[in-house]
Backbone as CSV, one residue per row, in Angstrom:
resi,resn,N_x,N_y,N_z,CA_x,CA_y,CA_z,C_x,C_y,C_z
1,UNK,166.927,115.253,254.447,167.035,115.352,252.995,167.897,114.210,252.474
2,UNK,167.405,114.008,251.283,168.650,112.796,250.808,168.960,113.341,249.095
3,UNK,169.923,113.177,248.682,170.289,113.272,247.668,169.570,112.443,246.417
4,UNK,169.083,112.492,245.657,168.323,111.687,244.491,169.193,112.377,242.677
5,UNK,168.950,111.298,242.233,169.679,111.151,240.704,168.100,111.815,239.603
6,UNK,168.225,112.818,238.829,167.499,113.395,238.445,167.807,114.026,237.207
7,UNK,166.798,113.381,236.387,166.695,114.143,234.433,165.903,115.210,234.647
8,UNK,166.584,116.417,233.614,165.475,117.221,233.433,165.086,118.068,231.947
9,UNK,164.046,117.612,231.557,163.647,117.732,229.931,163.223,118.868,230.027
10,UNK,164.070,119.683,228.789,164.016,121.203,228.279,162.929,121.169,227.201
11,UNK,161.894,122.137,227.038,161.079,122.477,225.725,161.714,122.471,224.832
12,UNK,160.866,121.663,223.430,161.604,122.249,222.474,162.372,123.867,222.125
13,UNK,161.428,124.447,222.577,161.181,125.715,221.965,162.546,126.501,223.213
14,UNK,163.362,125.673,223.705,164.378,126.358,224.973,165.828,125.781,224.542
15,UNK,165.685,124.861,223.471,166.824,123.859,223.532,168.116,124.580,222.845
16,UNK,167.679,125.659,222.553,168.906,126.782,222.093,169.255,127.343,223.412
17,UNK,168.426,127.721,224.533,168.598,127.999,225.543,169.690,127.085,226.586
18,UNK,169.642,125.531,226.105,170.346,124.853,226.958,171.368,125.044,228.271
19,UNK,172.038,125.558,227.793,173.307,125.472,228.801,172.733,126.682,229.407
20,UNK,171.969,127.978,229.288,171.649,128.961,229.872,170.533,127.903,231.237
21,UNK,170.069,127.215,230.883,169.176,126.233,231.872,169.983,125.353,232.492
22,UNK,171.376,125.042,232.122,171.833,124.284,233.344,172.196,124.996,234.045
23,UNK,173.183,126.248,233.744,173.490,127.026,234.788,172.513,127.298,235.895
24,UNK,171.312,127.800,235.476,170.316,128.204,236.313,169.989,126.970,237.287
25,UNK,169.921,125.831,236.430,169.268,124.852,237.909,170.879,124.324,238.534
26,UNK,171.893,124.612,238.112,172.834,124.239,238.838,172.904,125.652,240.009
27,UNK,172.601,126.636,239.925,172.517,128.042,240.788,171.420,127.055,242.222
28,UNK,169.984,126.477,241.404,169.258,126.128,242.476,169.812,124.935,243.184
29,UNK,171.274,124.299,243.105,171.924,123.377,243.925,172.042,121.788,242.954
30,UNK,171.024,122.103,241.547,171.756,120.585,240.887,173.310,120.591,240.606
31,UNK,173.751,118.766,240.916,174.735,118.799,240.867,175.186,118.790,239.514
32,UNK,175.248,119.159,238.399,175.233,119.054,236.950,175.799,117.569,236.259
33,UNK,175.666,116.678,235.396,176.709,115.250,235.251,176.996,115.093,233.568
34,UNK,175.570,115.775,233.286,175.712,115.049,231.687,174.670,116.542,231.130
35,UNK,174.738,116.485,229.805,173.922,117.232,228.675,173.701,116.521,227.670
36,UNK,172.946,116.778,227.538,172.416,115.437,226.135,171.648,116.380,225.361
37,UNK,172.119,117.443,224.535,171.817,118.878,223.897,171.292,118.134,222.884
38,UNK,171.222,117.140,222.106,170.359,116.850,220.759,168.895,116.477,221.337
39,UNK,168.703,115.851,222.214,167.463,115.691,223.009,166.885,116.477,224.242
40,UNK,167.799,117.460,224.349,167.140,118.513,225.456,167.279,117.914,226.609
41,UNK,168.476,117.064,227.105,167.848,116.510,228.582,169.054,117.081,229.165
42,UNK,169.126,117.285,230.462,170.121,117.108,231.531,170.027,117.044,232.293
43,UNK,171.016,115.875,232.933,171.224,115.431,234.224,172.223,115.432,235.270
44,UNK,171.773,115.161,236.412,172.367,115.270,237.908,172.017,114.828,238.550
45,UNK,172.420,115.676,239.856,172.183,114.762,241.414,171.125,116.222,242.307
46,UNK,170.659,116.043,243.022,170.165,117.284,243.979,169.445,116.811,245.328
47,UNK,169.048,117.523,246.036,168.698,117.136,247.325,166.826,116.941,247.489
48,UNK,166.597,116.462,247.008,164.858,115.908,247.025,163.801,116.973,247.399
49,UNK,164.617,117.214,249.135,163.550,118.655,248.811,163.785,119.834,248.583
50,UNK,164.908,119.956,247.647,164.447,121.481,246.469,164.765,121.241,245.261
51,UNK,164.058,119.922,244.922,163.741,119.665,243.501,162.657,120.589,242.738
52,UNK,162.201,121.169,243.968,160.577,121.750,243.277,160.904,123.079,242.733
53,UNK,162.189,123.369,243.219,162.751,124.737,242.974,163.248,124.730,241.406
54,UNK,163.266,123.814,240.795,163.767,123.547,239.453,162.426,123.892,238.668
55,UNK,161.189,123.997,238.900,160.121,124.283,238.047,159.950,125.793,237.512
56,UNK,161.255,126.504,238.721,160.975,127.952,238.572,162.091,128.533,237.332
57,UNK,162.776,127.159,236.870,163.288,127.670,235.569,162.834,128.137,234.154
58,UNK,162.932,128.677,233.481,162.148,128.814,232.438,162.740,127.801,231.636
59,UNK,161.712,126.801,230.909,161.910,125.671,229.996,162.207,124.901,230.579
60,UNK,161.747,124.766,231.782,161.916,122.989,232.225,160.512,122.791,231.775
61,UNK,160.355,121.573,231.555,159.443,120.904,230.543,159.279,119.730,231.582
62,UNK,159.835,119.074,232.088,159.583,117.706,232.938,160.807,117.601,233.582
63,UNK,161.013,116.850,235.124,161.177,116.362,235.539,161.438,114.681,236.389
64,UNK,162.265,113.938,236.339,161.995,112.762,236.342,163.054,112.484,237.918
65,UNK,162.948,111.795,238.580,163.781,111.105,239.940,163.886,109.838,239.496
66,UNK,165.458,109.525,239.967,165.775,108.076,240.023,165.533,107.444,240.924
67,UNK,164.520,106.728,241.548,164.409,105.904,243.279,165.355,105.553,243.593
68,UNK,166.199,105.091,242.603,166.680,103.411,243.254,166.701,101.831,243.553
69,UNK,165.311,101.680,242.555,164.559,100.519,242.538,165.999,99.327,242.060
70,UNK,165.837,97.916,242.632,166.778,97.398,242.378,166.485,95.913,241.917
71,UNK,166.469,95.121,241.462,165.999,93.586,241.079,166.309,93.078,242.574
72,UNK,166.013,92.446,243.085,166.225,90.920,244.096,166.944,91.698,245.557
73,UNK,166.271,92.816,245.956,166.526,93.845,246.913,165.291,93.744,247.824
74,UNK,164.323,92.805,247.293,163.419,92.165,248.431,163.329,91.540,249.321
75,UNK,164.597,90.710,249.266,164.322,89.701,250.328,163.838,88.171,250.300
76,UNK,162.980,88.124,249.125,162.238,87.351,248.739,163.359,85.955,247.991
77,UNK,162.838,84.609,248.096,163.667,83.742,247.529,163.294,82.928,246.481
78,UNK,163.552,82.120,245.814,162.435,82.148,244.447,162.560,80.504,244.707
């Protein structure tokens, strides 16, 4: 397992619900970091494979993972 950096967008229709939805996906092991309550998002850290366990919240709306992608982490020389 590896740890991954991860948004997760609340329904409109949940965003009164907010903080009742972080608790819950912080219960399924997110590490909690930020709330961004005017846009429904919040973010953390969690372990990749039980990200899927976050769908079983009510009002998650989307999901997003941070890779890690990096500029000039290729190798390549210009």
């Amino acid at each position: 397992m590896s740890r991954v950096n991860v948004a997760v967008a609340v329904a409109d229709d949940a965003r009164g619900r907010i903080y009742e939805i972080v608790a819950a996906c912080c219960a399924l092991g997110l590490h909690h970091s930020a709330t961004l309550a005017l846009v429904g998002v919040l973010t953390g850290s969690m372990e990749s494979d039980d990200l899927v366990k976050l769908w079983d919240v009510p009002g998650v709306l989307a999901i997003e993972v941070e890779y890690g992608f990096r500029w000039g982490t290729t190798g390549r020389t210009h």
